[in-house]
C-alpha positions as CSV (number, residue, x, y, z in Angstrom):
1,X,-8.4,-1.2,4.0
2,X,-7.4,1.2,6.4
3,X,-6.7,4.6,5.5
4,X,-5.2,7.2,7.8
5,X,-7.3,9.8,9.4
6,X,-5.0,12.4,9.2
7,X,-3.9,11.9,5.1
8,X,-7.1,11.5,3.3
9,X,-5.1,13.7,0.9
10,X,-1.5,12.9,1.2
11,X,1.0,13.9,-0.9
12,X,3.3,11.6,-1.0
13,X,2.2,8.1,-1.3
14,X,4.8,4.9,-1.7
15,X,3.7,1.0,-3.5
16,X,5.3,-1.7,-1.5
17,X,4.4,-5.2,-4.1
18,X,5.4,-8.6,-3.4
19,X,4.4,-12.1,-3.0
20,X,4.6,-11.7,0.9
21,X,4.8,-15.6,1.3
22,X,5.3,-14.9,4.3
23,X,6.2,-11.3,4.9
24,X,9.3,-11.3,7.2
25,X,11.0,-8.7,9.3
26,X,13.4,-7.7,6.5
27,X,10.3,-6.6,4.6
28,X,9.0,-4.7,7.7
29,X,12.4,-2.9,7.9
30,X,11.9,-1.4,4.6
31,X,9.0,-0.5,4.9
32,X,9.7,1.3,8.0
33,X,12.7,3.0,6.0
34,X,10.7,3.9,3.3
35,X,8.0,5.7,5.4
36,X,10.8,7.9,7.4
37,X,13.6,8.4,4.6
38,X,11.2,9.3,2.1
39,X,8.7,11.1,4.6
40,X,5.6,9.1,2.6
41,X,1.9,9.9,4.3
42,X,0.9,6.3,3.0
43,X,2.6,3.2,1.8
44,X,0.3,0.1,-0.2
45,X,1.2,-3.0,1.1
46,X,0.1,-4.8,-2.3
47,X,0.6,-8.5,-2.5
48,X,0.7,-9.8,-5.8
49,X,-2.3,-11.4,-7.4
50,X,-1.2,-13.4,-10.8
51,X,2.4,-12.9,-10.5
52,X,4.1,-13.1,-14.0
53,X,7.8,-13.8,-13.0
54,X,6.9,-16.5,-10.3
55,X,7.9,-20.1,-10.8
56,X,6.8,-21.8,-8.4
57,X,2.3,-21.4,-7.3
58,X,1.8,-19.0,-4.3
59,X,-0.1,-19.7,-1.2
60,X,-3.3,-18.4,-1.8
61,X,-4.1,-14.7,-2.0
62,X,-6.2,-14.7,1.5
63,X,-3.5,-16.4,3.4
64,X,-0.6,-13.8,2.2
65,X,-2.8,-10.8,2.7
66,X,-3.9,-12.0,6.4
67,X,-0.1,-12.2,7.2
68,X,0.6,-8.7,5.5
69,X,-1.7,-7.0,8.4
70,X,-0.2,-9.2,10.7
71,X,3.2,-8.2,9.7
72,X,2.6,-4.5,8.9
73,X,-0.2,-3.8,12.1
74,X,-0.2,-0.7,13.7
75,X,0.9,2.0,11.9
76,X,-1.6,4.2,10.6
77,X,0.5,5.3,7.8
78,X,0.3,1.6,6.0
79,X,-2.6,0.5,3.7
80,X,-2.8,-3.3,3.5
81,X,-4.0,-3.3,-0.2
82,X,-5.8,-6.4,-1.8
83,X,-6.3,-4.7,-5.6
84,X,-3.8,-7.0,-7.2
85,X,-5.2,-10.2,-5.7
86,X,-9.2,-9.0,-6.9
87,X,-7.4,-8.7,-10.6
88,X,-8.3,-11.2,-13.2
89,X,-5.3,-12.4,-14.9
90,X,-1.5,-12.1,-14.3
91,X,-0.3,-9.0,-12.1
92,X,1.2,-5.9,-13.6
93,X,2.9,-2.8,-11.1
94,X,2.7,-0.9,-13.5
95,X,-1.4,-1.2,-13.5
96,X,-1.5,-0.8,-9.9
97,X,1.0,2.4,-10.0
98,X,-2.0,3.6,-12.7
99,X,-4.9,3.1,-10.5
100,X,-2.6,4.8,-7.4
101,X,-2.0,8.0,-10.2
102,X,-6.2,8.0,-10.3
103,X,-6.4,7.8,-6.9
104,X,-4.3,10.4,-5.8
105,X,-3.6,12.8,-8.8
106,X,-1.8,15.3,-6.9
107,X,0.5,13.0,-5.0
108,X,3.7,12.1,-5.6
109,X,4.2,8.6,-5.8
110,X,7.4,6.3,-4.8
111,X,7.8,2.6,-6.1
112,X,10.0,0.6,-3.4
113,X,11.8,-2.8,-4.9
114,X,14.8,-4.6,-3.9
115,X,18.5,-4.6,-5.9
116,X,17.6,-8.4,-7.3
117,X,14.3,-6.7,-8.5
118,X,16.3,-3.8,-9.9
119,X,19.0,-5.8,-12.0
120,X,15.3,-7.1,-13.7
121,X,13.6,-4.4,-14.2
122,X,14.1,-3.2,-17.5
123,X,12.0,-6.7,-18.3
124,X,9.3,-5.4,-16.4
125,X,6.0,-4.6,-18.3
126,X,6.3,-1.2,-19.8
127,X,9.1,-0.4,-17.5
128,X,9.4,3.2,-19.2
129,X,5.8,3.9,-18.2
130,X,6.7,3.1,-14.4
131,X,9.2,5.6,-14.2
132,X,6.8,7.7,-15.8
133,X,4.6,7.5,-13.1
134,X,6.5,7.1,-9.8
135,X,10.3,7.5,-8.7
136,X,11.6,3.9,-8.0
137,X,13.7,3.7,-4.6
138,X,15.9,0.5,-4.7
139,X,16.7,-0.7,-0.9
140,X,20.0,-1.6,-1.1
141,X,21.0,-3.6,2.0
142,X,24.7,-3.1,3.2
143,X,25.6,-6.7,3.1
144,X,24.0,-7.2,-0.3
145,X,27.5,-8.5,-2.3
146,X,25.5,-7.0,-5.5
147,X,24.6,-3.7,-4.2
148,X,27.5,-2.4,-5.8
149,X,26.7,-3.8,-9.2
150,X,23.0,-3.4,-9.1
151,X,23.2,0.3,-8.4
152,X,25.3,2.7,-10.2
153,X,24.6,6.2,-9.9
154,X,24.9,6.9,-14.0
155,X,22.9,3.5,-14.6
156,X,20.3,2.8,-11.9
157,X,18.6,0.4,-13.7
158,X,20.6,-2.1,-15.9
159,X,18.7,-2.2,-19.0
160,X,17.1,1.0,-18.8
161,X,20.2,4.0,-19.1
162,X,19.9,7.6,-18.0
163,X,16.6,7.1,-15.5
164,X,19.1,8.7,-13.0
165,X,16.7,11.6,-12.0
166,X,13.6,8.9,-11.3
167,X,15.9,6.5,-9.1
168,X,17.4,6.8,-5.7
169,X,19.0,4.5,-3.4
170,X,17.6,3.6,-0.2
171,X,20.0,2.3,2.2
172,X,19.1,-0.6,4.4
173,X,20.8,-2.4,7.6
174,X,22.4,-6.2,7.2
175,X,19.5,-8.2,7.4
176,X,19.4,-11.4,5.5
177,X,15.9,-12.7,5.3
178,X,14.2,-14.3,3.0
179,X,10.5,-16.0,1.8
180,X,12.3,-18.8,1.0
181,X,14.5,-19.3,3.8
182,X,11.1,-19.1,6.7
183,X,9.4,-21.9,3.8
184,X,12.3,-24.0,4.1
185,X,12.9,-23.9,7.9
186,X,9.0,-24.9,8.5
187,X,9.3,-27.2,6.0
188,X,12.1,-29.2,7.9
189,X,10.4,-28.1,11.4
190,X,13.0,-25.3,13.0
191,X,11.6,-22.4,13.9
192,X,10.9,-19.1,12.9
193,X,10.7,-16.1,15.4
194,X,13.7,-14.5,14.6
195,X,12.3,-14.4,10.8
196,X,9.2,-13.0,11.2
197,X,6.9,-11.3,13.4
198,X,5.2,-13.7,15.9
199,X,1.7,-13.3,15.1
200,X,3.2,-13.8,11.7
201,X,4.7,-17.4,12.8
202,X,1.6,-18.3,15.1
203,X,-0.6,-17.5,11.7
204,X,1.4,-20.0,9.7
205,X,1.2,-22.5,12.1
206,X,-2.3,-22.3,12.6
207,X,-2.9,-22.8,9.1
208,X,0.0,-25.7,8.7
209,X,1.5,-23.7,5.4
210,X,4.8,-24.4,3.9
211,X,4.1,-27.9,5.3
212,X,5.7,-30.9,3.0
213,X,3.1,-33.1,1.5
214,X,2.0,-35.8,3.4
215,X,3.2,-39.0,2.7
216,X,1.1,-41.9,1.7
């Protein structure tokens, strides 16, 4: 884990989760966002260990996380953060948000999800709790055809009314990437570079993932 130099008490500190399967360049936008609109000293990269809401198995936890520093390299700012995969059992944020309260008592910490994680979040294990903790800053990209829906200014969170005060909007360019879409196009051999970073790319083709099975 690297930890900046210049923050070893920041005051501001942001949790970035996901399954990062792979991490793509519209992940890296936000975090980039995140760290200038909300002026955060550090930002957890956490990929998610036992993810609850997940239908499908992830590729395993070392692969994801070796892509994560690929994908988030070089500024100094960024923690690529393995807690959730160490975890026994399925993956809480609202654990992880806990142990980043112990960790930095004084700081003010900021929860970054998408508008599709949003419109689920009052589902979220003791969702109350999170906004206890942190403020939750919902990137809202301007060619989302649900950003409108997802975040009303009264209502933030569906599910969860009058959270207004611990939920802000954070406004993100058309970019639309996805996990899914980089797995598919490997799977069917087109390529990647404009989807992710090319260390990124050069990782998952080193390590043949997202590969269809073999046939007999």
């Amino acid at each position: 884990m690297t930890v900046p130099p210049s923050a070893s008490h920041p005051q501001r500190v942001g949790l970035f989760g996901g399954a990062f399967d792979p991490p793509h360049h519209a992940h890296a936008a936000l975090a980039r966002a995140a760290l200038d609109a909300l002026a955060l000293e550090r930002l957890h990269i956490v990929p998610t260990g036992g993810a609850w809401h997940k239908t499908r198995p992830l590729s395993e936890g070392a692969h994801r996380l070796a892509m994560c520093r690929l994908a988030f390299g070089g500024d100094a700012r960024i923690v690529i953060d393995p807690r959730e995969l160490q975890r026994d059992g399925p993956s809480y944020t609202v654990d992880t948000l806990a142990e980043l309260r112990a960790q930095y008592p004084q700081a003010a910490l900021f929860l970054l999800i998408g508008a599709d994680q949003a419109a689920a979040f009052h589902t979220w294990r003791r969702a109350a709790d999170i906004l206890s903790i942190a403020t939750v800053s919902i990137a809202v990209r301007a060619d989302s055809t649900s950003a409108g829906a997802v975040f009303d200014p009264e209502n933030p969170l569906p599910g969860l009314p009058g959270v207004a005060a611990r939920v802000h909007r954070l406004p993100l360019p058309p970019m639309p990437h996805s996990a899914t879409d980089v797995r598919r196009r490997v799977a069917a051999g087109l390529p990647i570079g404009h989807l992710v970073a090319p260390a990124v790319a050069g990782y998952i083709a080193d390590h043949h993932l997202y590969q269809p099975p073999a046939q007999p």
